[in-house]
Backbone as a ProteinNet text record, in pm:
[ID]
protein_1_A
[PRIMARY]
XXXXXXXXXXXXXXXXXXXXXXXXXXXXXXXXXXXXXXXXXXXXXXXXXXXXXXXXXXXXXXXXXXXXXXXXXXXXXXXXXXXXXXXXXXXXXXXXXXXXXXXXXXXXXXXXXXXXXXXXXXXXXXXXXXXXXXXXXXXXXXXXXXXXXXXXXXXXXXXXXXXXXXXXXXXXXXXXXXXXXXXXXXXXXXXXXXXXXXXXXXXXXXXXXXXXXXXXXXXXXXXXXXXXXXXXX
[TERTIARY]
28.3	28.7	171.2	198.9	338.7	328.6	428.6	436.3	571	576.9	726.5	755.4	836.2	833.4	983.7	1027.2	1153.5	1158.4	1283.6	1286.2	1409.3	1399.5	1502.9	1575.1	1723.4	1831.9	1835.9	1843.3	1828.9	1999.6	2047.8	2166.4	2260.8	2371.8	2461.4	2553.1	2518.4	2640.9	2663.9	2774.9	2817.8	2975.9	2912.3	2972.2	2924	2998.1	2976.2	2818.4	2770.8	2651	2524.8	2556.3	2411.7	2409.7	2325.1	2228.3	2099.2	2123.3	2036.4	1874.4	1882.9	1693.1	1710.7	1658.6	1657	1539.5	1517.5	1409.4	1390.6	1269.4	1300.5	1151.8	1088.1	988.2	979.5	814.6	798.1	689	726.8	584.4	574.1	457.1	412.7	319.8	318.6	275.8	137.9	38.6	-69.8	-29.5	-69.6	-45	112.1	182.8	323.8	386.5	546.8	609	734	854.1	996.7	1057.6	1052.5	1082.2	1039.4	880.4	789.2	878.4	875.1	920.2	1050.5	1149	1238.9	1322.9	1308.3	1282.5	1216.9	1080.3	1043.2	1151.4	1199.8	1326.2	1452.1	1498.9	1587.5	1582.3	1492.1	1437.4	1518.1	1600.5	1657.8	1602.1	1458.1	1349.7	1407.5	1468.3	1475.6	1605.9	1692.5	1839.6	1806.1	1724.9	1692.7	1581	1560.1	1528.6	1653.1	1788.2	1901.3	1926.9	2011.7	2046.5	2122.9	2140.4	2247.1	2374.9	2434.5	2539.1	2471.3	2520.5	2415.5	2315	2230.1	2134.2	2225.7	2080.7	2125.8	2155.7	2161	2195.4	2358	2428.3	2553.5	2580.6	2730.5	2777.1	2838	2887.9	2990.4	2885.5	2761.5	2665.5	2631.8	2560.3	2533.1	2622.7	2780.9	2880.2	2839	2858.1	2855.1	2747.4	2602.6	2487.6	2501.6	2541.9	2572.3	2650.9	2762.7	2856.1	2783.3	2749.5	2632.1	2509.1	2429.6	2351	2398.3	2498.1	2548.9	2572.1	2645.2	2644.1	2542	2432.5	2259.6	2213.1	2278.8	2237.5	2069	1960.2	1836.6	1817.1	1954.4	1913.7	1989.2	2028.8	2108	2082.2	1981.4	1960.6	2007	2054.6	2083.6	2173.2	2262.5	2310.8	2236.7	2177.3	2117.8	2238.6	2249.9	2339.9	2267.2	2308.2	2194.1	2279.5	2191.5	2330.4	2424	2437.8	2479.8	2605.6	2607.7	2723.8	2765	2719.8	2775.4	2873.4	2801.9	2894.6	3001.9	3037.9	3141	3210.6	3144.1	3259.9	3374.2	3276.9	3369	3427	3417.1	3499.3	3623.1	3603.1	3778.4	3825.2	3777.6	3799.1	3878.6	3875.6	3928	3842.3	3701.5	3603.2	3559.6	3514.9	3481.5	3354.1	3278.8	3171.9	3114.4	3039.1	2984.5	2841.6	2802.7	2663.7	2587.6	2448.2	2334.3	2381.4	2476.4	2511.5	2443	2455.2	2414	2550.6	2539.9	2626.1	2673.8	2833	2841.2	2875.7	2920.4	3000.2	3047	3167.7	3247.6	3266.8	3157.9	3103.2	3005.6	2969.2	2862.7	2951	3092.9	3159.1	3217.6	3264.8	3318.4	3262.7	3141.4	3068	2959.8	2990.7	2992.6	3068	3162.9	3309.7	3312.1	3233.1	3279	3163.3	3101.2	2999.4	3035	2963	2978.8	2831.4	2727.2	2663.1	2521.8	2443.8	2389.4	2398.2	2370.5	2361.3	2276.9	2180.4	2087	2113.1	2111.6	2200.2	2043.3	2025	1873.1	1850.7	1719.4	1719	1821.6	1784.2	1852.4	1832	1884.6	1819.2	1737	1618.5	1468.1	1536	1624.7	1636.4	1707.5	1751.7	1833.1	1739.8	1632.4	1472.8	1381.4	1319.1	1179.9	1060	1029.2	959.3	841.7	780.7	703.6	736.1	864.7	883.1	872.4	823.1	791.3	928.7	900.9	962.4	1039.2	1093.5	1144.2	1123	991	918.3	1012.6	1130.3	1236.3	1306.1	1375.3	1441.2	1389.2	1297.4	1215.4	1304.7	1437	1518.8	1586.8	1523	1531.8	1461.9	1459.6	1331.1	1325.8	1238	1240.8	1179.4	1361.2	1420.5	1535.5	1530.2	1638.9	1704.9	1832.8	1905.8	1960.9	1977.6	1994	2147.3	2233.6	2380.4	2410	2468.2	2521.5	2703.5	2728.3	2875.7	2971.8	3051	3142.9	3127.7	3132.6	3154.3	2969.3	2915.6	2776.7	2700.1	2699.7	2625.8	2490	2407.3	2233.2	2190	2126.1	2020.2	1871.8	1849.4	1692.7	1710.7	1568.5	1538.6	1422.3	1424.5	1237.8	1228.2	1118.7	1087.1	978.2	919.5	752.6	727.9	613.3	577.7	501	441.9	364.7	205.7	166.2	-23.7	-72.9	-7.7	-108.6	-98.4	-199.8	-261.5	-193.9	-163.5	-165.3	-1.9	42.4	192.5	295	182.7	255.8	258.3	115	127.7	202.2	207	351	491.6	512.4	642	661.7	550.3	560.1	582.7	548.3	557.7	702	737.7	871.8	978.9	1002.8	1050.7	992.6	926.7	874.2	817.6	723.7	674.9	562.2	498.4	371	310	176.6	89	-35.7	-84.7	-155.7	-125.6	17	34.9	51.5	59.8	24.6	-119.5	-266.9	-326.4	-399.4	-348.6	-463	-336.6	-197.6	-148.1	-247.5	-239	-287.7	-421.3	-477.2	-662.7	-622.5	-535.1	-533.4	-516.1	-446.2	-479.5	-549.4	-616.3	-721.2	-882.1	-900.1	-1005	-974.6	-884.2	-867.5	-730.7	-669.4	-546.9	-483.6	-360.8	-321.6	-152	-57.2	58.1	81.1	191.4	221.3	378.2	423.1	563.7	629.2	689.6	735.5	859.4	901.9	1082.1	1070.9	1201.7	1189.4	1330.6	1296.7	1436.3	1485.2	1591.6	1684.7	1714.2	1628.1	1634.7	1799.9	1813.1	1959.9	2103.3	2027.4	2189.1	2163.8	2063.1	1990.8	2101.7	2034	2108.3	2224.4	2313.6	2437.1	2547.6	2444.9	2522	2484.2	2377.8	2395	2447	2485.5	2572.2	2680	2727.5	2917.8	2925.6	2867.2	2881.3	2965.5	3033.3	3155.9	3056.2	2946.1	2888.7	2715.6	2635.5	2523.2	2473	2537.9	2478.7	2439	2576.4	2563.4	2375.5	2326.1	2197.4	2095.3	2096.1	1987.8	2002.8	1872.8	1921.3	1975.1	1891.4	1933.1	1969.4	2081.8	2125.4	2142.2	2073.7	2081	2175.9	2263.4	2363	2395	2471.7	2456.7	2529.8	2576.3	2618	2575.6	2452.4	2427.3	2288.1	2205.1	2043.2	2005.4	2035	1976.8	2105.1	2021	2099.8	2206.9
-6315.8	-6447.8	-6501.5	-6624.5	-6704.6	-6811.7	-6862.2	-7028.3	-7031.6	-7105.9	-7121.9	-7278.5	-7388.8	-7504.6	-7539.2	-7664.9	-7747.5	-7746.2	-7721.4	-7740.5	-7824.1	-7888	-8035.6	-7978.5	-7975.8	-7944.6	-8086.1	-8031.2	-8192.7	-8176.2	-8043.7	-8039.2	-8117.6	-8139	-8212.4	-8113.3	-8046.1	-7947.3	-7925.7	-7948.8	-7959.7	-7860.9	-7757.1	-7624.2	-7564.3	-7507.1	-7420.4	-7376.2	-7327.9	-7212.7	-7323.6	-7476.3	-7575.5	-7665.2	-7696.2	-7824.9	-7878.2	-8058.7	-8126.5	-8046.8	-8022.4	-7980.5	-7862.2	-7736.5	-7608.7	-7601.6	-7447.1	-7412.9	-7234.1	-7262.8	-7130.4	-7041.1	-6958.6	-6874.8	-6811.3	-6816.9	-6747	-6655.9	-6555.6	-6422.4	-6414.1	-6373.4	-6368.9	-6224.8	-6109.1	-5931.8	-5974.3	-5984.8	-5918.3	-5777.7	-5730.5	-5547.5	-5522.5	-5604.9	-5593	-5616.5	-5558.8	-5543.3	-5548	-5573.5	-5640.6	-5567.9	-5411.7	-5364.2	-5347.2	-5363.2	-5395.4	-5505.2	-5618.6	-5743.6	-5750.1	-5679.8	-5712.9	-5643.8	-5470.7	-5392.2	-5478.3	-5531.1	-5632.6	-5716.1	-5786.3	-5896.4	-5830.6	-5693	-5638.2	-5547.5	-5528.8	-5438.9	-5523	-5431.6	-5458	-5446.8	-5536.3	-5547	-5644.2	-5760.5	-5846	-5769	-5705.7	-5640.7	-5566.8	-5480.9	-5368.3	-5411.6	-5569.9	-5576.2	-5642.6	-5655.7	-5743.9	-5678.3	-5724.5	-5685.3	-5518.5	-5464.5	-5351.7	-5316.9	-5260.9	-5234.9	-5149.8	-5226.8	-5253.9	-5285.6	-5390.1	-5446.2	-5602.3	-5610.7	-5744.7	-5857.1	-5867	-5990	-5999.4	-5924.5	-5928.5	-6019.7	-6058.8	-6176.2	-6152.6	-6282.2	-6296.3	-6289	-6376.2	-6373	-6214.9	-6116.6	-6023.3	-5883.6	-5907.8	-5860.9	-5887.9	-5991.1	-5997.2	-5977.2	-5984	-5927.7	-5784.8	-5690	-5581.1	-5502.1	-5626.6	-5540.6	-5533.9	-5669	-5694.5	-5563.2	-5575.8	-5454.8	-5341.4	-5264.9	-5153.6	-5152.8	-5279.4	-5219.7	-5223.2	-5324.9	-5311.9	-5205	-5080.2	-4929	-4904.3	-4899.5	-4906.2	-4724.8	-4637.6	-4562.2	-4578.7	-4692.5	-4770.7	-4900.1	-4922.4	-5079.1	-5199.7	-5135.2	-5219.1	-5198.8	-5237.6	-5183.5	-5241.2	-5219.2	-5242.1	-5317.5	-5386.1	-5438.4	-5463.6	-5422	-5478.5	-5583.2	-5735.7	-5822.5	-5849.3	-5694.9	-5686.9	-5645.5	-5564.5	-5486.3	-5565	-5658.7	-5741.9	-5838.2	-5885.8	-5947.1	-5908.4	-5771.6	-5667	-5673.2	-5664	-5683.3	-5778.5	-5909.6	-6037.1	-6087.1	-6014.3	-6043.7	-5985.3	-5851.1	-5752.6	-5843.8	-5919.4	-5978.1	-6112.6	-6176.5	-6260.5	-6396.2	-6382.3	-6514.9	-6481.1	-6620.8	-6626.8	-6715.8	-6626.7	-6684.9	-6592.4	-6606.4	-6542	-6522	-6430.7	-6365.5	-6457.1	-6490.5	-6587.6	-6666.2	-6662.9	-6779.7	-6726.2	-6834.1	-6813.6	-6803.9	-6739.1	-6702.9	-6888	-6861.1	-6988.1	-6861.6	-7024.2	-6946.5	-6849	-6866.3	-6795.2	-6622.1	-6622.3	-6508.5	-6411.6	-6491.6	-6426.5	-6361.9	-6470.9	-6437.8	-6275.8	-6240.2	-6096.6	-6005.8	-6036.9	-5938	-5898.7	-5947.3	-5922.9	-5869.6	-5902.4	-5836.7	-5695.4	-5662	-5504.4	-5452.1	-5472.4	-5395.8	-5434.9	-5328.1	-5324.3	-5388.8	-5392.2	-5431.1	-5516	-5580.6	-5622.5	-5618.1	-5626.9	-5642.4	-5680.6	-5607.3	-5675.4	-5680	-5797.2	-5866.2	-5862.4	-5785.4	-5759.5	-5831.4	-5839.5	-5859	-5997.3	-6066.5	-6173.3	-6248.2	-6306.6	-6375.6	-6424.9	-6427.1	-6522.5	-6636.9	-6712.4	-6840.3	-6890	-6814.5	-6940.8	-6908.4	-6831.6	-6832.2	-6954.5	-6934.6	-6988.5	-6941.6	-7005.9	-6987.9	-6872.4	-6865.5	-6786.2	-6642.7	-6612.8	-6465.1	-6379.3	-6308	-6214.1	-6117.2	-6125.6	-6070.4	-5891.1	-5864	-5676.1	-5644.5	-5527.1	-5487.2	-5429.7	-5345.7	-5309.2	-5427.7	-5501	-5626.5	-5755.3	-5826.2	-5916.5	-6060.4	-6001.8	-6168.8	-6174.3	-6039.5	-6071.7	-6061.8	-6111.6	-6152	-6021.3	-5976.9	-5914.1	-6026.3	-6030.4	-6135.6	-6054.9	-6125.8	-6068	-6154.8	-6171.8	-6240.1	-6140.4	-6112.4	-6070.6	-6139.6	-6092.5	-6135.7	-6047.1	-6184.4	-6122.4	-6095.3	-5976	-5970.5	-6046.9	-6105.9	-6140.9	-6315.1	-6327.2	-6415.4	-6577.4	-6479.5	-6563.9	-6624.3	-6548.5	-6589.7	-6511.3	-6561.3	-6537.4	-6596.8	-6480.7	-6498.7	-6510.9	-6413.4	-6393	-6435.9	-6465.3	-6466.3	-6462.6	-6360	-6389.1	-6321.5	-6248.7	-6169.4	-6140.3	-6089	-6063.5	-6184.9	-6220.2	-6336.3	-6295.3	-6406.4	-6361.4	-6323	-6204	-6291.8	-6257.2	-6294.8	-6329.2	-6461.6	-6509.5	-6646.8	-6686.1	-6673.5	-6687.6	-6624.5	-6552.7	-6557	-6677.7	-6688.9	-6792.6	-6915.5	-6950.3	-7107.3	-7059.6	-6964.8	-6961.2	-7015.9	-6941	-6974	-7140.3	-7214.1	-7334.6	-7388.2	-7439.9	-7455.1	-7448.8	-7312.4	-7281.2	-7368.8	-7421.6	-7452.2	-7629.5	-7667.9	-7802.2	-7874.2	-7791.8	-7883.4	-7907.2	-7977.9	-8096.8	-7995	-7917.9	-7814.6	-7850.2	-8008.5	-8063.9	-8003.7	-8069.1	-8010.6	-7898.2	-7799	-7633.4	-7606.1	-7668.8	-7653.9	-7538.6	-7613.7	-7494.9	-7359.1	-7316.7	-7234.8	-7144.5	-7199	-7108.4	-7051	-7136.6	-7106	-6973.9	-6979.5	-6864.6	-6786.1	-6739.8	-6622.2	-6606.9	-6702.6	-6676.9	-6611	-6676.4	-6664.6	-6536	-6429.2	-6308.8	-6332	-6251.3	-6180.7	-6092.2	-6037.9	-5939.9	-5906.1	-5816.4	-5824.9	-5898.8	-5987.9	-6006	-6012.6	-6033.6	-6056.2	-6133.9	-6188.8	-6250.8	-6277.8	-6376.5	-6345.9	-6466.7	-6584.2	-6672.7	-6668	-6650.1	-6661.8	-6748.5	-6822.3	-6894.1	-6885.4	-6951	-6891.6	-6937.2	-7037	-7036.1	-6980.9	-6971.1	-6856.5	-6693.3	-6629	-6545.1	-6535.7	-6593.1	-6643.5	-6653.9	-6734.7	-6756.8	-6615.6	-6532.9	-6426	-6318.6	-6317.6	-6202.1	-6224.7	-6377.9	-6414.4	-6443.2	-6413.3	-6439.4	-6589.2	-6679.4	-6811	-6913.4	-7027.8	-6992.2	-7137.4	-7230.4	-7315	-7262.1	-7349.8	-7382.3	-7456.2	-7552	-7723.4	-7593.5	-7507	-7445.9	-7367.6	-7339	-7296.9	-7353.6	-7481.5	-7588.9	-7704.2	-7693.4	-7829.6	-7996.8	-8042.7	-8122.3	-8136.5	-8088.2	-8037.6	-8188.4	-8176.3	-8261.2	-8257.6	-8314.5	-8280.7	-8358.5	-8391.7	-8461.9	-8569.5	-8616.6	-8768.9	-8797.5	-8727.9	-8729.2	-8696.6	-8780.6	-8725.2	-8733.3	-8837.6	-8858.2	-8808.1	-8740.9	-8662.6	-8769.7
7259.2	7315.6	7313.8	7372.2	7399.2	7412.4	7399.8	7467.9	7498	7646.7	7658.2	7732.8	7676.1	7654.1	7646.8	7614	7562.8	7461.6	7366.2	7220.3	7205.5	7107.3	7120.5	6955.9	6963.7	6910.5	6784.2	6622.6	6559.1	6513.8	6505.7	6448.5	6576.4	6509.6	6612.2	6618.7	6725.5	6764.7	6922.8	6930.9	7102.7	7107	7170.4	7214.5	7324.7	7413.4	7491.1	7533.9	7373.6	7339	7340.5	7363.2	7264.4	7376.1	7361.6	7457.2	7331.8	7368.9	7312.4	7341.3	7450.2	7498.4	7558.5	7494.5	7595.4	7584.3	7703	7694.9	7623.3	7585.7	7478.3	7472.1	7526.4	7548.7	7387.5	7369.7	7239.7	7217.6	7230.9	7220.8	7056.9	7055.2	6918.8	6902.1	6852.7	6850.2	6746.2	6799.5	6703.4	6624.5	6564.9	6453.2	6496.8	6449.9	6475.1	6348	6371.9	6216.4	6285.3	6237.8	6243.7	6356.5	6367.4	6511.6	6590.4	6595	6734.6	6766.6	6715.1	6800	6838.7	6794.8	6826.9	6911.5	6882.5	7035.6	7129.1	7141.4	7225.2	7355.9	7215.7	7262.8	7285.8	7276.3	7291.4	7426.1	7489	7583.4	7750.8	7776.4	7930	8037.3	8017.8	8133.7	8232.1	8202.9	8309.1	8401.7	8283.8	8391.1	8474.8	8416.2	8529	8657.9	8678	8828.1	8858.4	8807.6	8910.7	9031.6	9118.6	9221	9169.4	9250	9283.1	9368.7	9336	9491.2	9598.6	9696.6	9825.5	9859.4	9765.5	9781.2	9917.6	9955.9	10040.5	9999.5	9872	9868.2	9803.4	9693.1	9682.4	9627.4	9593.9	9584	9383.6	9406.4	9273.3	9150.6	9156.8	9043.3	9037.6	9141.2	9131.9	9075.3	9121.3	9036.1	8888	8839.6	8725.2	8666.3	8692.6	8660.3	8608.6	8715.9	8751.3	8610.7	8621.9	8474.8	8376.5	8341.8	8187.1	8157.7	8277.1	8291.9	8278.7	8296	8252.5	8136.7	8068.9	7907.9	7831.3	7884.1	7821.4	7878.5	7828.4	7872.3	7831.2	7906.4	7822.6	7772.1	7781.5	7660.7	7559.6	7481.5	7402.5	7389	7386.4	7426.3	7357.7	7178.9	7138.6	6958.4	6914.9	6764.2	6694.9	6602.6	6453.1	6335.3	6278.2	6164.4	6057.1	5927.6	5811.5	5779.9	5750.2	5687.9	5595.8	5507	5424.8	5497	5585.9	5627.5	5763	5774.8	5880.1	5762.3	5638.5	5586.8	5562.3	5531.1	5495.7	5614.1	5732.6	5881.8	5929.7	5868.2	5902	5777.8	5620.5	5550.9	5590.9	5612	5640.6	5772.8	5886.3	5973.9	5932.9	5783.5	5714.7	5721.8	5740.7	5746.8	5627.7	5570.9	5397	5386.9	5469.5	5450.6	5374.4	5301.6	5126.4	5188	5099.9	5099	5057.7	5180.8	5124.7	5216.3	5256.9	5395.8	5566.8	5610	5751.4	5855.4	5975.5	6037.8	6133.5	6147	6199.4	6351.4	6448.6	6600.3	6555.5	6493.8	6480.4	6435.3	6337.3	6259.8	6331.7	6482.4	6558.5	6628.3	6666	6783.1	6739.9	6581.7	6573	6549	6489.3	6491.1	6625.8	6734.6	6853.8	6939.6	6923	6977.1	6965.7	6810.2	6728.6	6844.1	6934.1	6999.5	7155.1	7254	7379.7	7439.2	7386.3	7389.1	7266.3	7255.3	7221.3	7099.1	6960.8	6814.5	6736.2	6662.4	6580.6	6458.8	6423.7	6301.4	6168.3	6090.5	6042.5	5911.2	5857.7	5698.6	5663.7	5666.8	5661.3	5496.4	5420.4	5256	5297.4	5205.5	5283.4	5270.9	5143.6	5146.2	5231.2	5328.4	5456.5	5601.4	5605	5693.6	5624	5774.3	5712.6	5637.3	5595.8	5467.1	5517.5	5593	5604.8	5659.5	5659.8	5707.4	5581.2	5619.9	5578.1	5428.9	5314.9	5246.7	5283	5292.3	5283.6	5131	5172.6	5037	4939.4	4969.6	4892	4843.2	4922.5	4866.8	4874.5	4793.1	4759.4	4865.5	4802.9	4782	4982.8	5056.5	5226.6	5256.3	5383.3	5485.9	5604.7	5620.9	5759.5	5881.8	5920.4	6003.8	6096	6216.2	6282.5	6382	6423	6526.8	6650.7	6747.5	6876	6929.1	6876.2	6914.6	7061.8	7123.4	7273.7	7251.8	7386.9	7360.5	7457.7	7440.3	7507.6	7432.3	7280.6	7266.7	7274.3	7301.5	7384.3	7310.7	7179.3	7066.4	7047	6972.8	6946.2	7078.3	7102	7242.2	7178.2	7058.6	7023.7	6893.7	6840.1	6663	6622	6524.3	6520.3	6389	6345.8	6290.1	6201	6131.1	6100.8	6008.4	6009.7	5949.1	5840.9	5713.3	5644.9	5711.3	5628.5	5681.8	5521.8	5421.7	5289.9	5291.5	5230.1	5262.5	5128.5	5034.2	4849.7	4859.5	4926.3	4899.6	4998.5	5149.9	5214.4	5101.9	5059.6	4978.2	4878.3	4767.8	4708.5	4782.7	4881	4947.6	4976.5	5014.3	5057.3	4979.4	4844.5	4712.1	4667.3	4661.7	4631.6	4733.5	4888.1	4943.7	4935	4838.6	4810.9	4956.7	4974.2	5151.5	5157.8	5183.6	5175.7	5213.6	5075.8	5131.1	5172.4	5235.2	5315.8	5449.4	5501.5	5620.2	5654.6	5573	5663.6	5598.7	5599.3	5519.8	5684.3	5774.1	5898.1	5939.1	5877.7	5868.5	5773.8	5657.8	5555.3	5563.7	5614.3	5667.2	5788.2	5861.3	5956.6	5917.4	5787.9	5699.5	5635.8	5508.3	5443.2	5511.3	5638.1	5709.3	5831.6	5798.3	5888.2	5904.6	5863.4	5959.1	6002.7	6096.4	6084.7	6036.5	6034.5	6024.2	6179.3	6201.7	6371.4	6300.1	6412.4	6433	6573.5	6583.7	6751.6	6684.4	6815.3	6852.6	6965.1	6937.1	7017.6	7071.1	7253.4	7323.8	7367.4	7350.9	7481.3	7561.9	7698.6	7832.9	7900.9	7859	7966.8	7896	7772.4	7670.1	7702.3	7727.3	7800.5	7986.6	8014.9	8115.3	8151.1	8021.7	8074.7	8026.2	7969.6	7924.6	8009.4	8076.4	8245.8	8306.7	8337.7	8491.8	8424.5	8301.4	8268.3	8286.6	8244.9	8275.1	8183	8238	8113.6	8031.2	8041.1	7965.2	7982.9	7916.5	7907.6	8032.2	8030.2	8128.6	8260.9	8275.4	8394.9	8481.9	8351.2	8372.2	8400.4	8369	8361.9	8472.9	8534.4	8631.2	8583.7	8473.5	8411.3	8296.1	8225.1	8090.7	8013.3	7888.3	7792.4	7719.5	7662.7	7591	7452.7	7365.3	7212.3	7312.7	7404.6	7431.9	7584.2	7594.4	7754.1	7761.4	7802.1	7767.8	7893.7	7976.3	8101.3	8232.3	8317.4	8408.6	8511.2
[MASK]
+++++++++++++++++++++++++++++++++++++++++++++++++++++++++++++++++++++++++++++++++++++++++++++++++++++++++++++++++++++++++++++++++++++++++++++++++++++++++++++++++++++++++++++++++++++++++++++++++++++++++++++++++++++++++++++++++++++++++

């Protein structure tokens, strides 16, 4: 199943990569586990219907389609990173961002660079996820979690990764993250009362976007782009 909708931005960040309101498609894998979904979200289905050379239609967007699609080689579709050794990348790179931290622009931007195409940034500390992803049975203290870094600077296109389905370790987790266990009381019932492993992955359609057509902003994708000092078109 999916849902694909508007999601409204609470952080205040105005860059290139962000808009107050995007839109963001979200599949969700029944009997799924961290690389069903994210092969999923990594899969060069939409490139491989772009235009071609000598198709009729041509043109400057289709150039640049064209390049992107070649390096989303779909027998390569995508690098793997554990985040341990991504941290190791952008320390020798001279960023000091410390283990247990989350990636800023900047940290996406080089460890993107180091690839020709796509990057899966993996295993992330559960404590900077949400609470319900799913622990990595070897390492308690990460999540099987994943981010989908684009190259040329573009950022995270995807994020997702397997969720819990124990009913008694999610309400542990909620607990531990101090969050009103009234309000996920019909989360927790969806496990107690049947579940399965799932996993999904939620995309950003116009960062998606602005990284097939080489686009040099966001606003550019969207007919009416929301922005942190601009809401109404």
């Amino acid at each position: 199943m999916y849902c694909f909708g508007p999601t409204f931005r609470a952080e205040k960040s105005k860059t290139r990569r962000h808009l107050t309101e995007f839109w963001m498609v979200e599949p969700e894998i029944a009997f799924a586990h961290l690389q069903d979904a994210i092969t999923a979200g990594a899969g060069p289905h939409l490139l491989g219907r772009r235009a071609r050379p000598g198709d009729a239609q041509g043109g400057a967007e289709d150039a640049r389609a064209r390049r992107h699609e070649a390096r989303a080689d779909p027998g390569v579709r995508s690098r793997w990173l554990h985040y341990d050794d991504a941290i190791k990348l952008i320390a020798a790179k001279g960023s000091e961002t410390k283990w247990g931290s989350d990636f800023g622009g900047t940290d996406e931007t080089v460890i993107a660079e180091s690839y020709d195409r796509p990057v899966v940034v993996h295993r992330f500390p559960s404590a900077i996820k949400a609470f319900y992803m799913e622990p990595d049975p070897d390492r308690p203290e990460l999540s099987l979690s994943a981010d989908i870094l684009a190259p040329e600077g573009y950022g995270e296109i995807v994020g997702g990764g397997e969720r819990m389905s124990s009913a008694e370790h999610l309400l542990k987790r909620i607990h531990e993250h101090q969050l009103p266990e009234e309000a996920f009381r019909w989360y927790i019932d969806l496990r107690r009362f049947g579940s399965v492993p799932h996993a999904g992955f939620g995309m950003g359609i116009e960062r998606v976007v602005t990284w097939i057509c080489g686009l040099e902003h966001l606003r550019e994708t969207i007919a009416f782009p929301r922005m942190l000092y601009r809401i109404y078109p």
